[in-house]
PyMOL commands that place a pseudoatom at each C-alpha (Angstrom):
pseudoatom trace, name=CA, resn=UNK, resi=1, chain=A, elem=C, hetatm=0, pos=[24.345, -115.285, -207.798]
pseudoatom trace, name=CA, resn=UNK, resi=2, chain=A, elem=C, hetatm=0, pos=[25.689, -112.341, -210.243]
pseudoatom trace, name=CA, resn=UNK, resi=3, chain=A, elem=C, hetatm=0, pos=[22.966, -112.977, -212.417]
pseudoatom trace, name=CA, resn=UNK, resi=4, chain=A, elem=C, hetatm=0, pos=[20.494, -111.757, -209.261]
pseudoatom trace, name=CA, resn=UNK, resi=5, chain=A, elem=C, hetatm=0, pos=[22.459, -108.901, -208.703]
pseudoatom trace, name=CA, resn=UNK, resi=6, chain=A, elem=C, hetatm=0, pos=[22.790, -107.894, -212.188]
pseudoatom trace, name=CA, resn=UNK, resi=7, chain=A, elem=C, hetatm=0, pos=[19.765, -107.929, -212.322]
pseudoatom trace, name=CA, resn=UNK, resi=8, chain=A, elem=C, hetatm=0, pos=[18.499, -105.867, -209.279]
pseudoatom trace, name=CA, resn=UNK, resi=9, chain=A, elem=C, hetatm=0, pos=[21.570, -103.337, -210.270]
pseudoatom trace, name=CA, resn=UNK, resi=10, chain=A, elem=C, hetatm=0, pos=[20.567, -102.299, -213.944]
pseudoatom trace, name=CA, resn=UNK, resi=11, chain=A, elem=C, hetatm=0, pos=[16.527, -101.493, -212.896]
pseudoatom trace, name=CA, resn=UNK, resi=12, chain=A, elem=C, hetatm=0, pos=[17.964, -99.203, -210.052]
pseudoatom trace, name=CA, resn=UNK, resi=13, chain=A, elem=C, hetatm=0, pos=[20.481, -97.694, -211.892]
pseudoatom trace, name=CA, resn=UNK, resi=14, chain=A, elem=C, hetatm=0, pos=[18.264, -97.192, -214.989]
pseudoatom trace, name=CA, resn=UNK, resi=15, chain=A, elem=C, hetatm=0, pos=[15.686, -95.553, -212.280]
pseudoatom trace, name=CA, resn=UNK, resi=16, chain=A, elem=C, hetatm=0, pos=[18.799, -93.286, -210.802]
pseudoatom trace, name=CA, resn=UNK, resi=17, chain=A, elem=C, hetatm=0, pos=[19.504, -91.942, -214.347]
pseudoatom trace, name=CA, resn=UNK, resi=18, chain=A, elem=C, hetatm=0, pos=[15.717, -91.047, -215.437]
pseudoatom trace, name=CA, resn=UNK, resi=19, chain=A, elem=C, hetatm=0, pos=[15.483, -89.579, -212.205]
pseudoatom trace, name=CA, resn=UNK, resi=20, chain=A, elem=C, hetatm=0, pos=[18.401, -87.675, -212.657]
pseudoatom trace, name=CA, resn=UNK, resi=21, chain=A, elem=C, hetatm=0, pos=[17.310, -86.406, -216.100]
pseudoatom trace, name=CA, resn=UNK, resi=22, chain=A, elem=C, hetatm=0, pos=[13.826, -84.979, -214.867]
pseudoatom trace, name=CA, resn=UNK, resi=23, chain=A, elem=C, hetatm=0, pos=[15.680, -83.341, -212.194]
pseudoatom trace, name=CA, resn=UNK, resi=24, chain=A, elem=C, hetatm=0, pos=[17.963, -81.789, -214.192]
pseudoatom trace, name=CA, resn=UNK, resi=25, chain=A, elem=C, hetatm=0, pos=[15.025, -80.553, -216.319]
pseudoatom trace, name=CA, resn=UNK, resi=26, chain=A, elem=C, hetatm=0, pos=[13.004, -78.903, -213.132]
pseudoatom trace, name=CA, resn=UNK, resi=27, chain=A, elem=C, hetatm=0, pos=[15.887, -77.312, -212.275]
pseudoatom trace, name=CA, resn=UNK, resi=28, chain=A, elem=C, hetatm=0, pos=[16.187, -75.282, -215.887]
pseudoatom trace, name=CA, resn=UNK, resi=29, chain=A, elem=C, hetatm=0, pos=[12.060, -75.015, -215.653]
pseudoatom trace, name=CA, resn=UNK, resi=30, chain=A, elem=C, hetatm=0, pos=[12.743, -73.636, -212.246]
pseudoatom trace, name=CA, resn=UNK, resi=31, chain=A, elem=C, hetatm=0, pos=[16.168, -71.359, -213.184]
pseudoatom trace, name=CA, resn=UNK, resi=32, chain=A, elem=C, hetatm=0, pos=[13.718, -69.498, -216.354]
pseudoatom trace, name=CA, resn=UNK, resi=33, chain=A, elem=C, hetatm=0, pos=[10.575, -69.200, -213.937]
pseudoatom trace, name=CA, resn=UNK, resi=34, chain=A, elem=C, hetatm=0, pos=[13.235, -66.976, -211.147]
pseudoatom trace, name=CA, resn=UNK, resi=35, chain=A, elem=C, hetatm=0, pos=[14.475, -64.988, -214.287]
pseudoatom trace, name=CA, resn=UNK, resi=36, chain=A, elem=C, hetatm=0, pos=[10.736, -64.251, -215.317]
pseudoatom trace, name=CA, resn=UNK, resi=37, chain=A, elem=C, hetatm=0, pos=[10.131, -63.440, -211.651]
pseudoatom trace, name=CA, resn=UNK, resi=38, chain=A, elem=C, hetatm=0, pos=[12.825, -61.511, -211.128]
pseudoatom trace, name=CA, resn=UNK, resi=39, chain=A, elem=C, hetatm=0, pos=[12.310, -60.024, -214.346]
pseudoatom trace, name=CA, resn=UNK, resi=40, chain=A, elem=C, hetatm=0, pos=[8.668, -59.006, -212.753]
pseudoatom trace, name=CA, resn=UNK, resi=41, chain=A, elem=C, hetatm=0, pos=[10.436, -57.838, -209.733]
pseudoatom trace, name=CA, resn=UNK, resi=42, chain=A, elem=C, hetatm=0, pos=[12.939, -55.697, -210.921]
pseudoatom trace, name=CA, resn=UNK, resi=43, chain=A, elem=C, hetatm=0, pos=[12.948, -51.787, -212.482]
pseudoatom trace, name=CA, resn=UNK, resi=44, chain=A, elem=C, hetatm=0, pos=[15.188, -49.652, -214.030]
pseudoatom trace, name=CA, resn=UNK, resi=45, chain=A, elem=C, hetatm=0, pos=[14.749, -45.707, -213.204]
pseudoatom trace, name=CA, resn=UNK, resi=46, chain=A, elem=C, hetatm=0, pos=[16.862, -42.787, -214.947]
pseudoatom trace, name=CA, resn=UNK, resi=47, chain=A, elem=C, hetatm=0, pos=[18.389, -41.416, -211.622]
pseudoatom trace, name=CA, resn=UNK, resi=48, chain=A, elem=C, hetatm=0, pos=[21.555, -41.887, -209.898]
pseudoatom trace, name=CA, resn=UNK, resi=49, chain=A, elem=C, hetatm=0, pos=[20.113, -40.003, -206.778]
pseudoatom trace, name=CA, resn=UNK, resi=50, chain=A, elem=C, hetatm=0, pos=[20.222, -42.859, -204.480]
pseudoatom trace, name=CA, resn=UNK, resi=51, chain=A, elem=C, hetatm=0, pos=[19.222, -40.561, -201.112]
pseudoatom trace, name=CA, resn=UNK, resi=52, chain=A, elem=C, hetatm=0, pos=[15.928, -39.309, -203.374]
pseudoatom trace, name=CA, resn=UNK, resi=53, chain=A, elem=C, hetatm=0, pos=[15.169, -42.900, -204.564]
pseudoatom trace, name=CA, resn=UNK, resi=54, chain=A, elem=C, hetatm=0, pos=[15.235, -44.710, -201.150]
pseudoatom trace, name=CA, resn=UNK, resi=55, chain=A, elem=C, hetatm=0, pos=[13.047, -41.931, -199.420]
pseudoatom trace, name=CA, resn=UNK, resi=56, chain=A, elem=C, hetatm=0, pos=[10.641, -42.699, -202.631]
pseudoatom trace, name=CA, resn=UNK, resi=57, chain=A, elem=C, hetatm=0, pos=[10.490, -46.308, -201.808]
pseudoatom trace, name=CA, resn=UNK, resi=58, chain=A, elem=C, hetatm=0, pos=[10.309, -45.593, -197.997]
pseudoatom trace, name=CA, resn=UNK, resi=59, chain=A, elem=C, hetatm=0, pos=[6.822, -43.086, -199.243]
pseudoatom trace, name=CA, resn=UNK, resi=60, chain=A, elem=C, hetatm=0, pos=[5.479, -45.514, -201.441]
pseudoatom trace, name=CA, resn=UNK, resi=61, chain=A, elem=C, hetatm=0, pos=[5.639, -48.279, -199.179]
pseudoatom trace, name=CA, resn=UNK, resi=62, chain=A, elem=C, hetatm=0, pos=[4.017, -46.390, -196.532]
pseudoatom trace, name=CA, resn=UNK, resi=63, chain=A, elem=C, hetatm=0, pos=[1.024, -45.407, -198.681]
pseudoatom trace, name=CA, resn=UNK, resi=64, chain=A, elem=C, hetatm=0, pos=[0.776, -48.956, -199.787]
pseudoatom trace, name=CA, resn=UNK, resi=65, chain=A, elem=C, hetatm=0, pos=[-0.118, -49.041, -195.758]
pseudoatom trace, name=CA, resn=UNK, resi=66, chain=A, elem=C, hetatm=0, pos=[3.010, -51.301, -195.335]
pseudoatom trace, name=CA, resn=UNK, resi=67, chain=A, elem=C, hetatm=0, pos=[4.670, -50.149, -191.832]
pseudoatom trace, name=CA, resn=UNK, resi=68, chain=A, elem=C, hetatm=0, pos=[8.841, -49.792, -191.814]
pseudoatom trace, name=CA, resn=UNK, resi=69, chain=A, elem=C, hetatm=0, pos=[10.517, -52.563, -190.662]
pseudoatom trace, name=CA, resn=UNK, resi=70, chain=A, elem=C, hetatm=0, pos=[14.269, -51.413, -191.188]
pseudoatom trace, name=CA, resn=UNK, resi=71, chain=A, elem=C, hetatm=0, pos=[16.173, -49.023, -193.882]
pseudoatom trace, name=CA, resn=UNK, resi=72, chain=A, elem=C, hetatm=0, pos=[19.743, -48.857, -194.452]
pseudoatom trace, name=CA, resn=UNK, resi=73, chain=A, elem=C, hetatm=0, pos=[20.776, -45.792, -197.206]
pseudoatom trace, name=CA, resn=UNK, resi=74, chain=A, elem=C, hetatm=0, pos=[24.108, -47.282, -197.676]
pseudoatom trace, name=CA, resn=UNK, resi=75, chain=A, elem=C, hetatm=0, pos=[23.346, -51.270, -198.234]
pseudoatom trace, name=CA, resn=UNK, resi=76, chain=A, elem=C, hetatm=0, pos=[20.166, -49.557, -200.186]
pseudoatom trace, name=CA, resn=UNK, resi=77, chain=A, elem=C, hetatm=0, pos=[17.658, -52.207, -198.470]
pseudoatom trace, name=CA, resn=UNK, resi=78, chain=A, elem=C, hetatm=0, pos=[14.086, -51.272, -197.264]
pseudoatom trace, name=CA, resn=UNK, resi=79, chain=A, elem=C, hetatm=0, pos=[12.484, -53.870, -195.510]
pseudoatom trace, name=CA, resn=UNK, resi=80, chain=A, elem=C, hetatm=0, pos=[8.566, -53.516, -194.171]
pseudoatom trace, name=CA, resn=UNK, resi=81, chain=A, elem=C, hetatm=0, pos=[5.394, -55.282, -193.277]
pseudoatom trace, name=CA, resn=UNK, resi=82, chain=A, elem=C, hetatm=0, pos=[1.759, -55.190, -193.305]
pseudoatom trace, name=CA, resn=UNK, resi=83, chain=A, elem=C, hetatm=0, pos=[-0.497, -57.714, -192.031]
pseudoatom trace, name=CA, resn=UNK, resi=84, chain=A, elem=C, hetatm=0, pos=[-3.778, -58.453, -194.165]
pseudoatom trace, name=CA, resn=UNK, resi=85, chain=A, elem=C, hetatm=0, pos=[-6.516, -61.704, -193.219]
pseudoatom trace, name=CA, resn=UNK, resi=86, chain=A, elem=C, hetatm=0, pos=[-4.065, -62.284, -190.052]
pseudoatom trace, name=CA, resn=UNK, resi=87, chain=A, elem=C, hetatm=0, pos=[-0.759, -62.892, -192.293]
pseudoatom trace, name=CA, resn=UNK, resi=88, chain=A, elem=C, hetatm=0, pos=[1.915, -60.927, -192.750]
pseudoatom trace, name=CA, resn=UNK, resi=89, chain=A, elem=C, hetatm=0, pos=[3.089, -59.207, -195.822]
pseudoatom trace, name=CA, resn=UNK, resi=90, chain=A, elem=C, hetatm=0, pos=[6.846, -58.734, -195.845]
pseudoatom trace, name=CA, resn=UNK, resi=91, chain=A, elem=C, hetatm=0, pos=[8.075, -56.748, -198.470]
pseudoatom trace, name=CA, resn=UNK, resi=92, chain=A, elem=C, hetatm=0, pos=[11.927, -56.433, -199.384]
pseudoatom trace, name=CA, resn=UNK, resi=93, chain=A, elem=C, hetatm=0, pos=[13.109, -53.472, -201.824]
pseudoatom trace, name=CA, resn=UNK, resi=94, chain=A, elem=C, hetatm=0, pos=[16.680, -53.150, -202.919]
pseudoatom trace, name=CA, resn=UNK, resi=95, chain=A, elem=C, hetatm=0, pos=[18.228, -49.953, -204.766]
pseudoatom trace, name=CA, resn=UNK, resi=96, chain=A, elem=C, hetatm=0, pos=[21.938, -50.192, -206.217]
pseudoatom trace, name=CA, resn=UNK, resi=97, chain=A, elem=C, hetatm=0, pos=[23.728, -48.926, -209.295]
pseudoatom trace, name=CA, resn=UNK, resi=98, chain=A, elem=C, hetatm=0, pos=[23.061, -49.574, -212.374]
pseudoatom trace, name=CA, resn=UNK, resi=99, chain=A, elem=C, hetatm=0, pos=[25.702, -48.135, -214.642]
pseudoatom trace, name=CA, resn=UNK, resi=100, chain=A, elem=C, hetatm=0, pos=[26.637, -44.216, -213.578]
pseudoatom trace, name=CA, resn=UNK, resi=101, chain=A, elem=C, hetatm=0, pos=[22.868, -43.119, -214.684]
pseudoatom trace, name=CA, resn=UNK, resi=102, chain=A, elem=C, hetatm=0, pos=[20.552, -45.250, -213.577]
pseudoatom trace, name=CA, resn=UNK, resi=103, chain=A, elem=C, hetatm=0, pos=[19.208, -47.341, -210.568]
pseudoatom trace, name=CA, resn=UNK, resi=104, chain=A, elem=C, hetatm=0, pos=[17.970, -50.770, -210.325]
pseudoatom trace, name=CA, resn=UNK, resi=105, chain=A, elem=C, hetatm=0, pos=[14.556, -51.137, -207.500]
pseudoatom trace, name=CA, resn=UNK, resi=106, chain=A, elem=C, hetatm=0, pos=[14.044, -54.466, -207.137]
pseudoatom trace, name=CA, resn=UNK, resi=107, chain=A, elem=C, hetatm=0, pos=[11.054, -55.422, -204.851]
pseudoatom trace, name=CA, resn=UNK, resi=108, chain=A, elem=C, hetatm=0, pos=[10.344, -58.693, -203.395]
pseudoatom trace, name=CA, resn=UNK, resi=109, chain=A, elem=C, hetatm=0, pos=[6.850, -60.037, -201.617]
pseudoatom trace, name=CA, resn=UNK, resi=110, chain=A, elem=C, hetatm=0, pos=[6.275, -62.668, -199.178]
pseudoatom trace, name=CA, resn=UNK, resi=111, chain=A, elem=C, hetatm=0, pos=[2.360, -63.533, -198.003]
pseudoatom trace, name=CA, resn=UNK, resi=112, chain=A, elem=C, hetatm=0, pos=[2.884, -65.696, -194.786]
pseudoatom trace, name=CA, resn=UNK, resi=113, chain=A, elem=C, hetatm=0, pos=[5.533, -68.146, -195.579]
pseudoatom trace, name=CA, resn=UNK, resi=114, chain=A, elem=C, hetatm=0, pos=[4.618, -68.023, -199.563]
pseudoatom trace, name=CA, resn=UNK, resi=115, chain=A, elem=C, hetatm=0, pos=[6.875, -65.869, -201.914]
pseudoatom trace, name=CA, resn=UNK, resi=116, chain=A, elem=C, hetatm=0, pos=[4.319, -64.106, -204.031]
pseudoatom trace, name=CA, resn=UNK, resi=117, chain=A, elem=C, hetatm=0, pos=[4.818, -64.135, -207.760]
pseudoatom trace, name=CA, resn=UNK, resi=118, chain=A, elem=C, hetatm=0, pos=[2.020, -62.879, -209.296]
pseudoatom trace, name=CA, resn=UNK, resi=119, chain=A, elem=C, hetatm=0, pos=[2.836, -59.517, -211.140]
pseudoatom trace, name=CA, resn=UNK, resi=120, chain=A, elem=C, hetatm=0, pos=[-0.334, -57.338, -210.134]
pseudoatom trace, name=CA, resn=UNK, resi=121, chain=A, elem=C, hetatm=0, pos=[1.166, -56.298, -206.560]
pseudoatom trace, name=CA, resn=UNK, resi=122, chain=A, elem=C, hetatm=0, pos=[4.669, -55.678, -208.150]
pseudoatom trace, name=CA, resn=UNK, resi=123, chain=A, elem=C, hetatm=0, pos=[3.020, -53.689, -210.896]
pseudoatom trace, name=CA, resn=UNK, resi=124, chain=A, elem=C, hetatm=0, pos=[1.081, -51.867, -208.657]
pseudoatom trace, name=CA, resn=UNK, resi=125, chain=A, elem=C, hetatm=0, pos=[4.072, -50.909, -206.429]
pseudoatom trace, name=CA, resn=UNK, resi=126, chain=A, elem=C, hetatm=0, pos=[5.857, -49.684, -209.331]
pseudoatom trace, name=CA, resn=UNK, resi=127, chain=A, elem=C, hetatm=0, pos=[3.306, -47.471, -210.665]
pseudoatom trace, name=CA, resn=UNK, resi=128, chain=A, elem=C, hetatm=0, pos=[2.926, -45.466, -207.200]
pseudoatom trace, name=CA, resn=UNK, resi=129, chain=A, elem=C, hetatm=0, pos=[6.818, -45.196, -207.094]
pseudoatom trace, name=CA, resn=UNK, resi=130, chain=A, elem=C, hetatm=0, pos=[7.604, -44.047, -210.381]
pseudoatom trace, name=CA, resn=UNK, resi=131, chain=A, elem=C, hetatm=0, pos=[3.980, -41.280, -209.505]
pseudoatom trace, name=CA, resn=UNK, resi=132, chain=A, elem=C, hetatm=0, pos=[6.063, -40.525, -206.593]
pseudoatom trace, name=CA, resn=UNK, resi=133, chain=A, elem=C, hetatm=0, pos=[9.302, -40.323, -208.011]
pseudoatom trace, name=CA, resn=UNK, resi=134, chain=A, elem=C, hetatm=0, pos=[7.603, -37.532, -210.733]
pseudoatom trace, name=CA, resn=UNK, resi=135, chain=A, elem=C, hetatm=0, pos=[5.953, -36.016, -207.819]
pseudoatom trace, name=CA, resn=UNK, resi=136, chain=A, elem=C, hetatm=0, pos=[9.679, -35.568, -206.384]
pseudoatom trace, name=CA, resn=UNK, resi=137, chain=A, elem=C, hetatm=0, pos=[11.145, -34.188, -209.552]
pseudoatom trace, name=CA, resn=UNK, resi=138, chain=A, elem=C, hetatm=0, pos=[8.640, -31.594, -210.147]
pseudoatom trace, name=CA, resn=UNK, resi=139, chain=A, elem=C, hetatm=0, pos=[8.907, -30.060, -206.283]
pseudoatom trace, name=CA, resn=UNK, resi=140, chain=A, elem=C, hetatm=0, pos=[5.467, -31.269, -205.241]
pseudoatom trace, name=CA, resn=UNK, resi=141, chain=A, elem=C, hetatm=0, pos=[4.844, -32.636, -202.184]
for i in range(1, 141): cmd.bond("trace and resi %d" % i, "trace and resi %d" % (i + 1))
show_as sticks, trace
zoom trace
């Protein structure tokens, strides 16, 4: 009888421990794609003017024809949505410290339900706010 169990125990637990190792291994795959992501996500701007930087983001996301959801100046959070082939776009941007000089944007996309992590739209939404942040510091409006 403990030879039966034996051997029904050892193929199970050899199956728990390979399963545990590819786990383990999507979950590093999975911890290095969010870095590249957020990586993707994420800019650095010479500016400690948090007021300026937030109305910036506010501007750009307008002309990006997003509409404004919510903004809060002191948690830094902009939060707005467009709707494009009958989904919604939800777009996230967060603005804290970074050191006494600079400011970290950090912009996050969602398409329906989807996170979006393909870097055109976050390159294009940093191009149009760093235009808009120049436009700012040289008095043009």
């Amino acid at each position: 009888m403990r030879g039966k169990i034996a051997l029904f125990i050892v193929p199970v637990l050899l199956l728990f421990v390979s399963g545990c190792a590819s786990t383990t291994q999507q979950v590093f795959t999975s911890e290095e794609s969010q870095a590249k992501l957020r990586s993707v996500q994420t800019r650095a701007f010479d500016t400690n003017d948090k007021n300026k930087m937030m109305r910036n983001v506010i501007s750009t996301l307008q002309d990006l024809d997003f509409v404004i959801d919510n903004a809060d100046l002191l948690l830094g959070s902009v939060s707005a949505t467009k709707f494009s082939n009958n989904q919604a776009v939800k777009a996230m941007v967060t603005v804290r410290d970074r050191g006494e000089k600079q400011l970290l944007v950090r912009l996050t996309v969602q398409y329906g339900l989807k996170a979006i992590e393909d870097p055109v739209p976050y390159q294009d939404f940093f191009n149009v706010l760093g235009k808009a942040i120049f436009l700012t510091a040289q008095q043009v409006d």
